[in-house]
N, C-alpha and C positions, 0 to 999 in steps of 0.2 A: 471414347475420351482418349486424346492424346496423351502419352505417360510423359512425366515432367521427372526428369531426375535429381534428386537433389543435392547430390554430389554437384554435376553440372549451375549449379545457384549463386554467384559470386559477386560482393558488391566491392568496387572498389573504395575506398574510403580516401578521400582529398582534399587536402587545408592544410592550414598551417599547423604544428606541431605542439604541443600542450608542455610548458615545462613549469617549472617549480616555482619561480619568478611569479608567474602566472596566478598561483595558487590563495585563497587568502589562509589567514594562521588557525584558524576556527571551522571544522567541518559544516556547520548549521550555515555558517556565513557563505562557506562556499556552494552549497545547494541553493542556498537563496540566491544566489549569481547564477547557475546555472538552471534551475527551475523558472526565473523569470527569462530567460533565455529560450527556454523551450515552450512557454507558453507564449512570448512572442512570435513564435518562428512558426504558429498556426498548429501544432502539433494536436492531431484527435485527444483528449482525455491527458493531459501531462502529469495530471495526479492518480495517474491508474500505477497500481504497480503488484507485483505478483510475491505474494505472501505465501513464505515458506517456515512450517510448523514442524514441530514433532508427535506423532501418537502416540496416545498409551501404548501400542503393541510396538514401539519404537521406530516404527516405518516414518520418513519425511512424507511432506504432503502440501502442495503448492495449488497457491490459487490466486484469481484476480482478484483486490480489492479497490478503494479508491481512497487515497489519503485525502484528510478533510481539516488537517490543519498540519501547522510543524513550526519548531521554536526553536531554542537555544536549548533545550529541554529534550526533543526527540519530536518525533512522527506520530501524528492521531489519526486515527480509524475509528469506523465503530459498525457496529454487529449485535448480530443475536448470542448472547452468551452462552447459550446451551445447545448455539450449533456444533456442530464437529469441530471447526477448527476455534469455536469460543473454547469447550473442553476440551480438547488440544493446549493451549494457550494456557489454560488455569492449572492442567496439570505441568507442563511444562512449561514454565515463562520463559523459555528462550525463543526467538523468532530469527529470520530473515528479511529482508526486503530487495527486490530488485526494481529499478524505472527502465526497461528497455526502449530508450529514446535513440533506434535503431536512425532513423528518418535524419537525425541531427549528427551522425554519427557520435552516440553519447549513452553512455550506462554510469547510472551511479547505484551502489549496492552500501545495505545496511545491513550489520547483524548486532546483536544486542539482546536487550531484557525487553518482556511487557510489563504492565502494570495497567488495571482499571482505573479509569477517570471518575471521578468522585459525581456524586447526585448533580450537584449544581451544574456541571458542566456537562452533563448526560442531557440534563432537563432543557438547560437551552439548546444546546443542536438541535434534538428531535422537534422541539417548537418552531426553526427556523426550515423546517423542511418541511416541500409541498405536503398538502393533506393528500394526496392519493399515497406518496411514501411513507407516510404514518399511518394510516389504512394498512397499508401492505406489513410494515412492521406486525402490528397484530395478526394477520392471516396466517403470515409466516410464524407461526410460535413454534412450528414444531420443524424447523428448515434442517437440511440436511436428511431427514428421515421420509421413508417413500409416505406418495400419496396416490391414492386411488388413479387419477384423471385430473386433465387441466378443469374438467366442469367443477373438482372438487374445489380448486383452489379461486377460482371465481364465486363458488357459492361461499366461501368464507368471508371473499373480499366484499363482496355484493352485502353480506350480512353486516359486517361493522360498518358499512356505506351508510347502512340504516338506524345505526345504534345514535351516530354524532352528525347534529345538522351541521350547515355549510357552513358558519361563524361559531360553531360551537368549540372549546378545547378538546384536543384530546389528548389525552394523561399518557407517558412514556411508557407503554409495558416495564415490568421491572426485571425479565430477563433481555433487557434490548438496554445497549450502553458503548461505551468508547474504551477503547486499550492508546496507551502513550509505547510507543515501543523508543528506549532509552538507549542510545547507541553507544558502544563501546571500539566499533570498527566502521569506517565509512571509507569505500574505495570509490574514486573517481576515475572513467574510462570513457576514452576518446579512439576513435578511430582512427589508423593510421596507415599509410601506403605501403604497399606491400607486407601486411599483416603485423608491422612492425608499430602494433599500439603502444599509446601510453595509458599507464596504469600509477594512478598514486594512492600512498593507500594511507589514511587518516586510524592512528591506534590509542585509546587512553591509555595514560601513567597511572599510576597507582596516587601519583599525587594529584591528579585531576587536573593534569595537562596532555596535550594532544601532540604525538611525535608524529611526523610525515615523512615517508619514503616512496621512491618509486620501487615498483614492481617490472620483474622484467614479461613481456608479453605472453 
């Protein structure tokens, strides 16, 4: 295998300039311009984004998730609570978020609080989601922590296969649920020619208003 340096890796980034004008006055509002932007533009998964935690032994710890809704309000997800980064999360409710929509030259980054989403709204998503991934919710009860073999993780899934017919419900595990992560900082980052990006960065007021500044690159 030829070695690929990646030092040597360079993309140039080109288009028009992102200024402030640009902007709307409301972070929520401007993700929603820009996420419909990236989901038009064909982009694999635009609601994937890489979720970054704290552990109890205070180490960060990042991962992919897949945001599965977002408001005026913040950012929903949902998970196994008693994964690692569910306990992650409940010991420390602070998180991060990144959307690396590298492809569109575009990053938008979140940090903020979680918070669990309430039964009601636990109970409908996991209902609107195929039955093989509510299968899989159950197998996985104990995620994050080793398993013998993939035969093991197939005999659990094969097993609740057989517990609920094919029109039958199946009931939400009660450690399987949604976090709202509540933003208090939303940076918006665009690509720019000769590494000279724009960066604006969305901050709450203590009065619960939103100041904007750009950041230098």
């Amino acid at each position: 295998m030829d070695d690929q340096n990646p030092a040597e890796l360079r993309k140039p980034y080109m288009g028009e300039p992102l200024r402030r004008s640009d902007l709307a006055e409301l972070p929520m509002t401007q993700f929603h311009l820009w996420f419909g932007e990236a989901y038009e533009s064909g982009l694999a998964e635009p609601n994937a984004m890489v979720l970054s935690s704290v552990e109890p032994s205070g180490f960060p710890r990042s991962r992919t998730v897949l945001m599965k809704g977002y408001d005026g309000s913040g950012l929903r997800f949902f998970t196994n609570y008693t994964s690692r980064k569910g306990r992650a999360l409940d010991a420390d409710p602070r998180a991060s978020v990144v959307f690396p929509w590298h492809a569109i030259r575009r990053q938008v980054l979140f940090a903020g609080t979680v918070e669990r989403l309430d039964d009601e709204e636990n109970d409908r998503y996991f209902a609107s989601r195929p039955r093989g991934s509510r299968l899989g919710a159950w197998a996985s009860e104990r995620q994050s922590q080793p398993v013998e073999d993939r035969e093991e993780l197939d005999r659990l899934f094969h097993g609740f296969d057989t517990v609920w017919g094919l029109d039958d419900p199946i009931p939400r595990p009660a450690y399987w649920g949604g976090y709202r992560l509540v933003p208090h900082e939303v940076e918006f980052w665009q690509g720019g020619q000769d590494r000279m990006h724009d960066r604006f960065r969305y901050l709450l007021h203590e009065d619960g208003t939103w100041g904007i500044e750009r950041l230098a690159p």
